[in-house]
DRENDO-1510 file (C-alpha; in Angstrom, 1 decimal, always signed):
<recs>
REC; n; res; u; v; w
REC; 1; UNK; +76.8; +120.8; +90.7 .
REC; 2; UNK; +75.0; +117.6; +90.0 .
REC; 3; UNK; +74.3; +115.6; +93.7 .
REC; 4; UNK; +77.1; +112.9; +92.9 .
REC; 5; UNK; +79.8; +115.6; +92.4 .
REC; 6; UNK; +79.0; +117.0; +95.9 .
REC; 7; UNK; +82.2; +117.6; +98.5 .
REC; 8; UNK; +82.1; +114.4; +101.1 .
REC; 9; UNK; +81.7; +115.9; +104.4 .
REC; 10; UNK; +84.9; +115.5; +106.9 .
REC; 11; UNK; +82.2; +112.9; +108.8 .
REC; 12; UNK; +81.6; +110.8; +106.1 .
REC; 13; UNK; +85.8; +110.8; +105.5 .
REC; 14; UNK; +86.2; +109.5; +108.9 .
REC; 15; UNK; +83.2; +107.0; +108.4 .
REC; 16; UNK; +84.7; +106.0; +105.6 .
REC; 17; UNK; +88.3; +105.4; +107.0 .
REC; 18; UNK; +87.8; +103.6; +110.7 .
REC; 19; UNK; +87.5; +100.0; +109.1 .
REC; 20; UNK; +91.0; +100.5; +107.2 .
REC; 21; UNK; +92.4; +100.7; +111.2 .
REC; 22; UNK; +90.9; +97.5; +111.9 .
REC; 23; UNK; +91.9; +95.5; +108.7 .
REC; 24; UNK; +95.6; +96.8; +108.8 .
REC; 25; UNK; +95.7; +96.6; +111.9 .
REC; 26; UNK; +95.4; +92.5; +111.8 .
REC; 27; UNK; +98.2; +92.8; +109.5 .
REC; 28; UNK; +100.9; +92.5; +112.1 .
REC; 29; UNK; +99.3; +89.5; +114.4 .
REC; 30; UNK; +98.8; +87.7; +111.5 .
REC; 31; UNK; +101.7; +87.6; +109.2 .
REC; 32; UNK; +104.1; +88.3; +111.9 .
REC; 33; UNK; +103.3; +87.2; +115.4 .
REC; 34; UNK; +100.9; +84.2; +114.8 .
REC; 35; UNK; +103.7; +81.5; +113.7 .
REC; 36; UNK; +105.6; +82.4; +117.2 .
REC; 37; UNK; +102.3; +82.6; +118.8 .
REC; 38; UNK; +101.3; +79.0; +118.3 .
REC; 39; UNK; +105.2; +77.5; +118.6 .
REC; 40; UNK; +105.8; +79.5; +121.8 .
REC; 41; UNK; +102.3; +78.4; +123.7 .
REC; 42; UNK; +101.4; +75.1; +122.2 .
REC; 43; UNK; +104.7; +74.0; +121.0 .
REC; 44; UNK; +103.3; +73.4; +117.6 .
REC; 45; UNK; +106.4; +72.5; +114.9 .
REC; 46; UNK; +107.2; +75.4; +112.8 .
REC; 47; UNK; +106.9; +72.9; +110.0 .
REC; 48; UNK; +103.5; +72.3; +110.2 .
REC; 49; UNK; +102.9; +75.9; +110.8 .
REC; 50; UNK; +104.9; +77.0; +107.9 .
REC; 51; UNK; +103.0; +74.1; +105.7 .
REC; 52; UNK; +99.4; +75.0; +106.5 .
REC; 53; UNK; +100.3; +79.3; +106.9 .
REC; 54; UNK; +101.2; +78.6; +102.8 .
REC; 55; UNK; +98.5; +76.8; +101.8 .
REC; 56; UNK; +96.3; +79.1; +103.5 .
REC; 57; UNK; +97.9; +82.3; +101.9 .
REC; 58; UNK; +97.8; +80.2; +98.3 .
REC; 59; UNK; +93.9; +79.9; +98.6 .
REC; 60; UNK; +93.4; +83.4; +100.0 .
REC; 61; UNK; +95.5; +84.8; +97.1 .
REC; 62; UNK; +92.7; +83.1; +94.6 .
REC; 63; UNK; +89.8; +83.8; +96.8 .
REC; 64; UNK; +90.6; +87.7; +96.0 .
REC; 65; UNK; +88.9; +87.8; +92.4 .
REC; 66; UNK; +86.6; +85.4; +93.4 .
REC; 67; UNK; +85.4; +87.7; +96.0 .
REC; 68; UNK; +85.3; +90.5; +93.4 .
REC; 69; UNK; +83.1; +88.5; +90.8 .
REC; 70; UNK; +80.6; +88.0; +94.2 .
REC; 71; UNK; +80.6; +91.2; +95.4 .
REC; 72; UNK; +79.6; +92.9; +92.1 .
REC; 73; UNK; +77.0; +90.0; +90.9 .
REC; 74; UNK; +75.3; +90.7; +94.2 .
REC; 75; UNK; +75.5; +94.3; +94.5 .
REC; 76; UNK; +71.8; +95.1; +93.9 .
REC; 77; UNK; +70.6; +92.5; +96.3 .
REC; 78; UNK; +73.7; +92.6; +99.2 .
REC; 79; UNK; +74.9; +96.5; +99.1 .
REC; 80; UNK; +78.9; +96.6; +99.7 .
REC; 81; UNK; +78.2; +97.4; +103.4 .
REC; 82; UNK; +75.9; +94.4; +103.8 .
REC; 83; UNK; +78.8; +92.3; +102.4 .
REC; 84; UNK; +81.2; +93.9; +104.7 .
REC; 85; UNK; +79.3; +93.2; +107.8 .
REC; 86; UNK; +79.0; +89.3; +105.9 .
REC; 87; UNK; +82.6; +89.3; +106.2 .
REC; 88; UNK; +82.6; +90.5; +109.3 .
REC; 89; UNK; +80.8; +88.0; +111.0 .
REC; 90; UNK; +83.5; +85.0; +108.8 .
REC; 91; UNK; +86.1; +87.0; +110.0 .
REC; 92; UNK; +85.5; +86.6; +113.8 .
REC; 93; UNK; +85.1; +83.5; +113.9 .
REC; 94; UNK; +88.4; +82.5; +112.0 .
REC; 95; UNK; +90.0; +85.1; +114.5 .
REC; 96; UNK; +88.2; +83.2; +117.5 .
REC; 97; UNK; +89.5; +80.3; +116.4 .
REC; 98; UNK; +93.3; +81.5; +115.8 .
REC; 99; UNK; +93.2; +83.6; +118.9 .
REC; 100; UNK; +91.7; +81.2; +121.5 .
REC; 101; UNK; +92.5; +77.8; +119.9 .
REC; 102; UNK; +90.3; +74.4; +121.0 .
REC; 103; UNK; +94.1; +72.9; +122.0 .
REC; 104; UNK; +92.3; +69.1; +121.9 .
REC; 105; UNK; +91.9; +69.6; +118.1 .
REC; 106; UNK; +94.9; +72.2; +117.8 .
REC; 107; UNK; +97.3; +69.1; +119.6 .
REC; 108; UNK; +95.2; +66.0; +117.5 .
REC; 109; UNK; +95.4; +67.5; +113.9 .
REC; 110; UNK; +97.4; +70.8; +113.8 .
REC; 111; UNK; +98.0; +71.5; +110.0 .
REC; 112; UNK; +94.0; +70.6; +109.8 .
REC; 113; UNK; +93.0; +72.9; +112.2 .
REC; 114; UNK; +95.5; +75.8; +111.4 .
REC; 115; UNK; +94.4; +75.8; +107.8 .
REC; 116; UNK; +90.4; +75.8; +108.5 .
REC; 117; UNK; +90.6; +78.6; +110.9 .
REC; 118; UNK; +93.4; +80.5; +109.0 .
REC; 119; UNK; +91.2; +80.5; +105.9 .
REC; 120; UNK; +88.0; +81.2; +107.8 .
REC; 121; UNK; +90.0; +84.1; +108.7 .
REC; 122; UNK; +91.3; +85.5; +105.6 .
REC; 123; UNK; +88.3; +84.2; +103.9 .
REC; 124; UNK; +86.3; +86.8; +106.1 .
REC; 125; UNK; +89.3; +89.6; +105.6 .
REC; 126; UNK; +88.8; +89.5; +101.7 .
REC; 127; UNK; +85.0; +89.4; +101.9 .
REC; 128; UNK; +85.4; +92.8; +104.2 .
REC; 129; UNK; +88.5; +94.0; +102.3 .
REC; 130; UNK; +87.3; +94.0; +98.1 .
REC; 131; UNK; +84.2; +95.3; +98.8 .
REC; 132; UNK; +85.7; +98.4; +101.0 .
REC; 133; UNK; +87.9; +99.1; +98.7 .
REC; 134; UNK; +85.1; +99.2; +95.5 .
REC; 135; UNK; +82.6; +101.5; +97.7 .
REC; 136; UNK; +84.9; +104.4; +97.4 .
REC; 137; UNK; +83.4; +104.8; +93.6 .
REC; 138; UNK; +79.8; +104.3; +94.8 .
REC; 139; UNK; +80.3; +107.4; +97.3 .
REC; 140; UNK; +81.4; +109.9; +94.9 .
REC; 141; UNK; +82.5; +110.9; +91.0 .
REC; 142; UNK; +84.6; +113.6; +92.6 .
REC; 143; UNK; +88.3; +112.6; +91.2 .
REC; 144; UNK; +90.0; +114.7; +94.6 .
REC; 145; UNK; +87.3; +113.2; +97.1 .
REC; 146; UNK; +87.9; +109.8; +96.2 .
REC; 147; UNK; +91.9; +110.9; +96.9 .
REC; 148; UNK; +90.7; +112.1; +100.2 .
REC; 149; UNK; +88.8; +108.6; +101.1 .
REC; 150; UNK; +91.6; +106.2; +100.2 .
REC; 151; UNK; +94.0; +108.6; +102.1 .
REC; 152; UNK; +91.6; +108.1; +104.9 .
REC; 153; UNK; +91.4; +104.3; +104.7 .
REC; 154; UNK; +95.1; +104.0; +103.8 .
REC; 155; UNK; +95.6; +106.9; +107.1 .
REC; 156; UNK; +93.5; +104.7; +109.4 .
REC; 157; UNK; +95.4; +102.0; +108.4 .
REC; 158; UNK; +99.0; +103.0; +109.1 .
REC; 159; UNK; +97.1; +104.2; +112.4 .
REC; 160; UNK; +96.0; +100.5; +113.3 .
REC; 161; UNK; +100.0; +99.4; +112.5 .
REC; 162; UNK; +101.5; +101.7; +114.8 .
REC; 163; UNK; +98.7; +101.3; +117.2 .
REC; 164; UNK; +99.4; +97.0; +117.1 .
REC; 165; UNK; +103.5; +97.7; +117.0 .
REC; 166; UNK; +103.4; +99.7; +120.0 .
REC; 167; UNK; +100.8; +97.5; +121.9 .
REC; 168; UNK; +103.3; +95.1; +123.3 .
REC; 169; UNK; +105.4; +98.1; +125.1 .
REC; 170; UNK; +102.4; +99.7; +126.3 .
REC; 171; UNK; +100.9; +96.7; +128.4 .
REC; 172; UNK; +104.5; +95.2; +129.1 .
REC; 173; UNK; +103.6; +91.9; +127.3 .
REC; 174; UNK; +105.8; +89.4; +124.6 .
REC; 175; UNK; +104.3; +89.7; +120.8 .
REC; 176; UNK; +103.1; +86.0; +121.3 .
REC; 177; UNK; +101.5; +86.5; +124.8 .
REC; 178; UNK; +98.3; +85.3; +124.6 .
REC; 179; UNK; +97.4; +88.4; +126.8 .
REC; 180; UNK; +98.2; +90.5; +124.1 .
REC; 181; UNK; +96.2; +88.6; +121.5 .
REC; 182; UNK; +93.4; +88.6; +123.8 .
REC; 183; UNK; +93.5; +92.3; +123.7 .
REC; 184; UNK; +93.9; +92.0; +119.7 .
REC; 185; UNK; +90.4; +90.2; +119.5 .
REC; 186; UNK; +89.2; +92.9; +121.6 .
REC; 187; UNK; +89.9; +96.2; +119.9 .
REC; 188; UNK; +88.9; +94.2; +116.8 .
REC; 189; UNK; +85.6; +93.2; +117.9 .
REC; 190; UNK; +85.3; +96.9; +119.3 .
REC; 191; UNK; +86.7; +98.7; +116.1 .
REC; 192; UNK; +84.1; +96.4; +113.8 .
REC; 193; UNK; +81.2; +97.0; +115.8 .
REC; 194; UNK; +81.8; +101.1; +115.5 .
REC; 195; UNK; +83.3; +101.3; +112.3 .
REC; 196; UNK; +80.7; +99.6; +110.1 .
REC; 197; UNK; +78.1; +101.4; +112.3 .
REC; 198; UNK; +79.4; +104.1; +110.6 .
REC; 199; UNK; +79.2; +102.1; +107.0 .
REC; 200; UNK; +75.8; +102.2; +107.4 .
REC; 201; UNK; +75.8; +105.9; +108.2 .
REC; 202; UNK; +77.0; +106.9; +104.8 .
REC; 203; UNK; +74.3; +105.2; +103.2 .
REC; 204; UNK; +72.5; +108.8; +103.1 .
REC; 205; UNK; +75.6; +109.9; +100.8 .
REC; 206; UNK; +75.6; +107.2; +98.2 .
REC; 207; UNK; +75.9; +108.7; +95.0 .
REC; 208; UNK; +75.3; +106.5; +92.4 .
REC; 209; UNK; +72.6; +103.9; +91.7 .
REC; 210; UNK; +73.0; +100.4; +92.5 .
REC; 211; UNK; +74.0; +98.2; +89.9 .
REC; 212; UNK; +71.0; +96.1; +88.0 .
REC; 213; UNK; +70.5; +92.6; +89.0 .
REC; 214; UNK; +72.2; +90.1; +87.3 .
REC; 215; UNK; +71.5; +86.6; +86.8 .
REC; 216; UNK; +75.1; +85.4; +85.3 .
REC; 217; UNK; +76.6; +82.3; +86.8 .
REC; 218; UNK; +80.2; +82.3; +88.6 .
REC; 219; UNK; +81.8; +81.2; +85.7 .
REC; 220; UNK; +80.2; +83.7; +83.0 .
REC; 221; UNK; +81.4; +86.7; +85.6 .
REC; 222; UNK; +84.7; +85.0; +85.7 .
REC; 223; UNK; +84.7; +85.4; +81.5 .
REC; 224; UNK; +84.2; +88.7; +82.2 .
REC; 225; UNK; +87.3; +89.8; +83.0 .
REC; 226; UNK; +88.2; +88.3; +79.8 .
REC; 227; UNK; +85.8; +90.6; +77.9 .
REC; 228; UNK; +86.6; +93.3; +80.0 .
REC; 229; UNK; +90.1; +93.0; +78.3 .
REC; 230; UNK; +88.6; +93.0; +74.8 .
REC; 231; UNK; +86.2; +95.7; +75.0 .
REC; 232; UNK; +88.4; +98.1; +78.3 .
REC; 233; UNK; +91.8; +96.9; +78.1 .
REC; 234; UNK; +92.7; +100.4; +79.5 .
REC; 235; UNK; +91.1; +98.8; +82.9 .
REC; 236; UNK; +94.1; +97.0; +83.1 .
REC; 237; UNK; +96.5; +99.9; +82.4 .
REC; 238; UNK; +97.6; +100.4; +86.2 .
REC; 239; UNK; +97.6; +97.1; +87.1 .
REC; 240; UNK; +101.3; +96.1; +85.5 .
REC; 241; UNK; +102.8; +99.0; +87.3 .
REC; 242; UNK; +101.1; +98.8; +90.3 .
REC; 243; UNK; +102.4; +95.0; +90.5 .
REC; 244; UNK; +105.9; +96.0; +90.1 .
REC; 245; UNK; +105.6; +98.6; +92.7 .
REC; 246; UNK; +104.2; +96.3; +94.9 .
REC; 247; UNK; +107.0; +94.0; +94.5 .
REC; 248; UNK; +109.7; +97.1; +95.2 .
REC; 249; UNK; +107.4; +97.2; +98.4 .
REC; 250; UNK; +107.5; +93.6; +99.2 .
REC; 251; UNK; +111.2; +92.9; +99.3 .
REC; 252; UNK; +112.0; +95.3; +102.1 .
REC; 253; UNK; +109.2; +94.4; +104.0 .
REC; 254; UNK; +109.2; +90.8; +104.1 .
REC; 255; UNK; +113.7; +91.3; +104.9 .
REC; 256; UNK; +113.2; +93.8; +107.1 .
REC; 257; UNK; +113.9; +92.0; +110.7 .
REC; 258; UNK; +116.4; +89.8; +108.6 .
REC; 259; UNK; +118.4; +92.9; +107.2 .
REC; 260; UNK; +118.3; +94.9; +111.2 .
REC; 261; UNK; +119.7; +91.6; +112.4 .
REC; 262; UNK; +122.3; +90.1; +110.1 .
REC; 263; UNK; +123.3; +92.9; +108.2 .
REC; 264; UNK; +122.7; +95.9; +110.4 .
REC; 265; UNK; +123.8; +94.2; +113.9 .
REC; 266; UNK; +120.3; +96.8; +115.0 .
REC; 267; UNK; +117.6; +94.1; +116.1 .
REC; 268; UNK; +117.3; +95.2; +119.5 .
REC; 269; UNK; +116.0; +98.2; +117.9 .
REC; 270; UNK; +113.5; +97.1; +115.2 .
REC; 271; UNK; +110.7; +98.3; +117.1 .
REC; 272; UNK; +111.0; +101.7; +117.2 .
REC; 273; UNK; +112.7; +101.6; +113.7 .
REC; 274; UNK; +109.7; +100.2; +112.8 .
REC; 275; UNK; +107.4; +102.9; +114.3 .
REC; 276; UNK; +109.3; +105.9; +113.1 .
REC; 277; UNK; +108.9; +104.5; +109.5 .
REC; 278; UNK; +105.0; +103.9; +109.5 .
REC; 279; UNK; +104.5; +107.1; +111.6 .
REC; 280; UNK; +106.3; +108.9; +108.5 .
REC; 281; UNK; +103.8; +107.7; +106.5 .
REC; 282; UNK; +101.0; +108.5; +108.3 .
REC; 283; UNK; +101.9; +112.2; +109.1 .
REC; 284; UNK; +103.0; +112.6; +105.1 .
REC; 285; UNK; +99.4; +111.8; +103.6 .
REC; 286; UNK; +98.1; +115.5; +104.1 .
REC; 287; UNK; +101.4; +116.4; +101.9 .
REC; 288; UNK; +100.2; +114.0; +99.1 .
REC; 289; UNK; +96.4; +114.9; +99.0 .
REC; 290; UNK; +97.7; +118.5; +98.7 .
REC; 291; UNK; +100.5; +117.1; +95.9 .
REC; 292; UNK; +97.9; +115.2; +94.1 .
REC; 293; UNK; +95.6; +118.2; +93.7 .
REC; 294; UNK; +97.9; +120.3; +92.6 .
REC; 295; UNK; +100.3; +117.9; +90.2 .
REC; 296; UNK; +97.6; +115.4; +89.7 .
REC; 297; UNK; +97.2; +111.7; +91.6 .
REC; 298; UNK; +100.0; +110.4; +88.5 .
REC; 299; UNK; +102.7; +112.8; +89.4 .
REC; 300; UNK; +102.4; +112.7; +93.1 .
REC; 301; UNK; +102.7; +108.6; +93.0 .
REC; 302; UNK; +105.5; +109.1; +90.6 .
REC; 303; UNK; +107.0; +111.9; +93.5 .
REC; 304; UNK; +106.3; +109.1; +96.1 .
REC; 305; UNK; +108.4; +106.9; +94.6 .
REC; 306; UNK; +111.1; +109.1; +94.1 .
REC; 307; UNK; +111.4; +109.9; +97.1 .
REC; 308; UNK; +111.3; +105.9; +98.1 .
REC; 309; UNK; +113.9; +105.7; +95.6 .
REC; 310; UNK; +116.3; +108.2; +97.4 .
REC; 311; UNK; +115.5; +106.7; +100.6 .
REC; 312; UNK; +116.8; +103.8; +99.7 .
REC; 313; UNK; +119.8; +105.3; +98.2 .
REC; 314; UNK; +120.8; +106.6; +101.2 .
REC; 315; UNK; +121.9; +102.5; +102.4 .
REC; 316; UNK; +124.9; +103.5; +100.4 .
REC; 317; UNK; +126.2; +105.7; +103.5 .
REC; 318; UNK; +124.6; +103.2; +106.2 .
REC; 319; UNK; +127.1; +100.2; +108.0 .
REC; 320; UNK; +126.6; +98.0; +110.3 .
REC; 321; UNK; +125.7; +99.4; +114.0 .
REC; 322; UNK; +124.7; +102.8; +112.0 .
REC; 323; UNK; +121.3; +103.2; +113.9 .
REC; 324; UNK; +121.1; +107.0; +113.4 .
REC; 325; UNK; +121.3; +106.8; +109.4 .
REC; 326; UNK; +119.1; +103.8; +109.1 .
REC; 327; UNK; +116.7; +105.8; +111.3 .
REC; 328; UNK; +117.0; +108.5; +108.6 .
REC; 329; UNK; +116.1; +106.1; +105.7 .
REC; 330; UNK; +113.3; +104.5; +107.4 .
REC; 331; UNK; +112.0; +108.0; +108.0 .
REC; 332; UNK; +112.5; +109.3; +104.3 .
REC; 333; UNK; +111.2; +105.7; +102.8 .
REC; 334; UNK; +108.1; +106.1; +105.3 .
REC; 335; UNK; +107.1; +109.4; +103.8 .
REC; 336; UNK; +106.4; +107.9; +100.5 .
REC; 337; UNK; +104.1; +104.6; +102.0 .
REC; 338; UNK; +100.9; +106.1; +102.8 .
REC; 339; UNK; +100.8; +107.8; +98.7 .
REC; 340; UNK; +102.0; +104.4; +97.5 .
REC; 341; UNK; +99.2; +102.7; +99.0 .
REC; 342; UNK; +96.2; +105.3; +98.3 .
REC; 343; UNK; +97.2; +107.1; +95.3 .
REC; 344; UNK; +97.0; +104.4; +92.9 .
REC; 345; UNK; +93.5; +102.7; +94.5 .
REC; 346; UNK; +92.1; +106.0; +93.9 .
REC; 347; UNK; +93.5; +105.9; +90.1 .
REC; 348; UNK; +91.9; +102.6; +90.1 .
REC; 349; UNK; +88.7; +104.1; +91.4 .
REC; 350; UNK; +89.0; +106.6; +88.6 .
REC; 351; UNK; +89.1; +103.7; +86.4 .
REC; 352; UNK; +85.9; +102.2; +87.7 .
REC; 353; UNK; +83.8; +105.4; +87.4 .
REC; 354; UNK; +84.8; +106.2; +83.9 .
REC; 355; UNK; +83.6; +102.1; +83.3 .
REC; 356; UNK; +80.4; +102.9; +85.1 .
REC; 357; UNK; +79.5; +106.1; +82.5 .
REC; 358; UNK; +79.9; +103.2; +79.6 .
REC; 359; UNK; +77.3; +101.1; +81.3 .
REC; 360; UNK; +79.7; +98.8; +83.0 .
REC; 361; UNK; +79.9; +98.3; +87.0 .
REC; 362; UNK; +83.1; +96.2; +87.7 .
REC; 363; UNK; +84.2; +97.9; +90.6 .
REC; 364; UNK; +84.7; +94.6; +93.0 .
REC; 365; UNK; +86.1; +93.0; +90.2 .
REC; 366; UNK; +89.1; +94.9; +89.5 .
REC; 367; UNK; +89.7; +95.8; +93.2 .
REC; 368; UNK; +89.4; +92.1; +93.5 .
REC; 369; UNK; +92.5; +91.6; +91.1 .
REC; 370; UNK; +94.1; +94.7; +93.0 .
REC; 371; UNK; +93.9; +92.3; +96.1 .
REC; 372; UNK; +95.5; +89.1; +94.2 .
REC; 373; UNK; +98.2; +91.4; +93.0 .
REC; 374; UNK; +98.9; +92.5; +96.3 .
REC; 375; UNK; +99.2; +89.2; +97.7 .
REC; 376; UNK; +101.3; +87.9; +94.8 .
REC; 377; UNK; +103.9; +90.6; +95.5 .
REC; 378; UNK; +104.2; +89.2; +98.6 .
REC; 379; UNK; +104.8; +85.3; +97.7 .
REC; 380; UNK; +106.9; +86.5; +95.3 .
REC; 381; UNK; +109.1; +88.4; +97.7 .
REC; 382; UNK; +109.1; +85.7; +100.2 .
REC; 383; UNK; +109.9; +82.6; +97.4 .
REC; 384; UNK; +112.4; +84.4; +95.7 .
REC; 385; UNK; +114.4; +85.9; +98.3 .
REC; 386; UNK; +114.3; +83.3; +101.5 .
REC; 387; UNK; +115.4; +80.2; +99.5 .
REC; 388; UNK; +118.1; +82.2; +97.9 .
REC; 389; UNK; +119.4; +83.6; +101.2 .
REC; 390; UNK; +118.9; +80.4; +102.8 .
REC; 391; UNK; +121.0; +77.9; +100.3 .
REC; 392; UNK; +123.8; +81.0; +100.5 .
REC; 393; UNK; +124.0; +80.4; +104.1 .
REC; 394; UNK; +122.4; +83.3; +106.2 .
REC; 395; UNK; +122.1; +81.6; +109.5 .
REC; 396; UNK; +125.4; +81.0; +109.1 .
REC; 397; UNK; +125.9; +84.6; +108.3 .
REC; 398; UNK; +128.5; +84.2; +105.4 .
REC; 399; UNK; +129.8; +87.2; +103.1 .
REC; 400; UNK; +127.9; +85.8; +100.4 .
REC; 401; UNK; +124.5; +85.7; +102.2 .
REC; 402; UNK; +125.0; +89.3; +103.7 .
REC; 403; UNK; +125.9; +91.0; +100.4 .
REC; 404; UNK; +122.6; +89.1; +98.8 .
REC; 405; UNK; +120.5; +90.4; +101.6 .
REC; 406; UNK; +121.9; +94.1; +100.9 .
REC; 407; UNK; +121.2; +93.6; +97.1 .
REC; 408; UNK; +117.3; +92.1; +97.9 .
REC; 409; UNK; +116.8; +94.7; +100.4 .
REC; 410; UNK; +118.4; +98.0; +99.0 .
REC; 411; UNK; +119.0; +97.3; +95.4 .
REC; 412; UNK; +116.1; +95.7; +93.9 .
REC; 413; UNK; +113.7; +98.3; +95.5 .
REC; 414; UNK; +115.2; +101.1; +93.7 .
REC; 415; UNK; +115.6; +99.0; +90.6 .
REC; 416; UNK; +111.8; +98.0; +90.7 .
REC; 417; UNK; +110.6; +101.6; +91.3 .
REC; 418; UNK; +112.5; +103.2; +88.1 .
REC; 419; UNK; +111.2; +100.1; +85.9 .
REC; 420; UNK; +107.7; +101.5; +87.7 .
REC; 421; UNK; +108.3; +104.8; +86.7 .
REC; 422; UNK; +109.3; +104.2; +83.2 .
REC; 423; UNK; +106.4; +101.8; +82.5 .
REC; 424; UNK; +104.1; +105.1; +83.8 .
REC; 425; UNK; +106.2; +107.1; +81.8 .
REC; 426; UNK; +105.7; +105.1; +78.3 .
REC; 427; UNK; +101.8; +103.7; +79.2 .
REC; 428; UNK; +100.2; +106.9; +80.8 .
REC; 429; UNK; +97.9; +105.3; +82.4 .
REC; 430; UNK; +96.1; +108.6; +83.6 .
REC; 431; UNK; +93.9; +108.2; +80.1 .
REC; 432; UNK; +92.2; +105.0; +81.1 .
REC; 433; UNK; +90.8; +107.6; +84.2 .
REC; 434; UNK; +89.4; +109.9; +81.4 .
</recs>
């Protein structure tokens, strides 16, 4: 067995997984506590919080194939783990400066200061973030053992969610206490130090050969996703799908406290809702690394989101007050999250190594686009469905707003996923992993 094609140790799966905890694990403070957080403690408009939080998440969006075209041009000379700890280091201080505002410029010039530090912030998430994501295909050429490491990463990462969710019960504190954020930064700083010490560990395992040095300009990388398309459109084969699914993801996600409070009459008990359905996911992933070796990574993301699919389904039977049922679909719909967030990246990394065998590295690249795609699931979500429920009058809580918030949340999911699967279906995208 040639020395790339070696088994990764268990080690070097855990190594390989602790930063996921720490990057999803920021998901939470920052997309859902921070607006509160800086309203609540330094009465800062939501207005101008909403204003700079978009323009941030606009420029973060773009930053995410930028980072990509870096990341690969500098490979030889800053190794992936290099760049993480770069990122590292950008993302602290954005965090320090979110967590522990400097109220004298917060109170003078608020959309100013939210927007630098918020971008310093996310600016130093993507830097950590594309680059984690592309070293899985410079660890091995194993097509299982790169299952295995995004099921770790994606593992840790449901880990750092529950562990953030459950944070505020455990030390008896208000999701926009500063407390709490104080012990945020902390198990941050803590999780970065030890996780990319690990990093660094695995660079005793690297299996492949750094890319050569290249001396292309920003702008000639950036044409080469365009030739990248004319000479390996196949590259691109997952991408469509994965987009879609992403945005049968989104919907739910960005409704959910909306849907358990208008529709379901359940926010009291969003919380633990919200628990049951990540810890369904996380205790699932051994199911789908032993469904992906036996059926194949395809069919076990096509499995995953069936079984999304029938989750979803089961709102038919749900009403309002129905906790126990709702419970049951958060549960079944968990089961298929941690496959529908590693099973395709490590399709995607599939796609990378057969690029590398034809002389082409442009791993960052296309994890970079992954990363956009993401993201623009997410504004898509949020710009289609809020102003839609908002002109129909959901504060106000009429029929009409209700019964669009049941179609965003229950209906386009499932319709999403089957256009998903029938795109896989028709494109089998499996051949562009060789």
């Amino acid at each position: 067995m040639p020395a790339n094609a070696e088994p990764l140790r268990r080690s070097e799966m855990l190594r390989y997984g602790l930063p996921g905890f720490v990057l999803t694990l920021l998901g939470v403070p920052l997309y859902v506590y921070l607006p509160n957080y800086f309203h609540d403690n330094w009465q800062v408009s939501l207005g101008v919080i909403g204003a700079a939080l978009l323009v941030t998440r606009l420029l973060d969006m773009v930053t995410d194939p930028l980072v990509g075209v870096w990341s690969d041009q500098w490979q030889a000379r800053i190794g992936r783990r290099s760049q993480m700890a770069l990122g590292a280091m950008v993302l602290l201080v954005g965090l320090y400066g979110l967590f522990f505002p400097f109220e004298v410029w917060l109170q003078t010039m608020p959309f100013v200061y939210l927007f630098v530090v918020s971008s310093v912030a996310f600016l130093g998430w993507t830097l950590m973030s594309v680059p984690y994501q592309a070293l899985v295909a410079d660890l091995t050429t194993d097509h299982h053992a790169k299952t295995r490491l995004t099921l770790s990463r994606e593992g840790f990462g449901l880990l750092g969610v529950v562990v953030v969710l459950a944070l505020p019960t455990i030390l008896s504190l208000a999701p926009t206490a500063p407390k709490l954020f104080e012990w945020v930064w902390w198990l941050v700083l803590g999780g970065l130090v030890v996780s990319l010490s690990g990093l660094l560990r695995l660079d005793t395992v690297q299996r492949l050969d750094p890319a050569p040095a290249t001396t292309t300009s920003l702008w000639q990388s950036l044409y080469g996703y365009r030739r990248l398309w004319q000479q390996h459109r196949q590259a691109y084969a997952l991408m469509g799908p994965y987009f879609v699914n992403n945005l049968a993801n989104a919907f739910p996600a960005t409704l959910f406290l909306l849907f358990v409070t208008h529709a379901l009459a359940l926010e009291s008990q969003a919380g633990p809702l919200l628990l049951v359905y990540f810890a369904c996911g996380l205790l699932a992933l051994p199911f789908w690394l032993w469904l992906s070796k036996r059926l194949g990574k395809l069919a076990a993301w096509r499995w995953s989101m069936i079984t999304a699919v029938i989750g979803f389904s089961g709102l038919y039977w749900v009403e309002a007050g129905d906790y126990e049922r709702y419970l049951l679909v958060c549960a079944v719909t968990g089961l298929s999250l941690g496959a529908d967030m590693a099973l395709p990246a490590s399709l995607q990394a599939d796609v990378v190594q057969r690029l590398r065998e034809q002389g082409m590295d442009a791993a960052s690249r296309l994890f970079g686009l992954w990363g956009l795609l993401t993201k623009l699931a997410l504004a898509v979500a949020v710009g289609v469905a809020l102003p839609w429920l908002d002109a129909l009058g959901l504060d106000q809580a009429t029929p009409e707003a209700v019964s669009a918030l049941w179609v965003f949340y229950a209906l386009v999911p499932i319709l999403l996923k089957l256009i998903t699967l029938f795109w896989l279906h028709l494109d089998q995208p499996e051949r562009a992993t060789g």
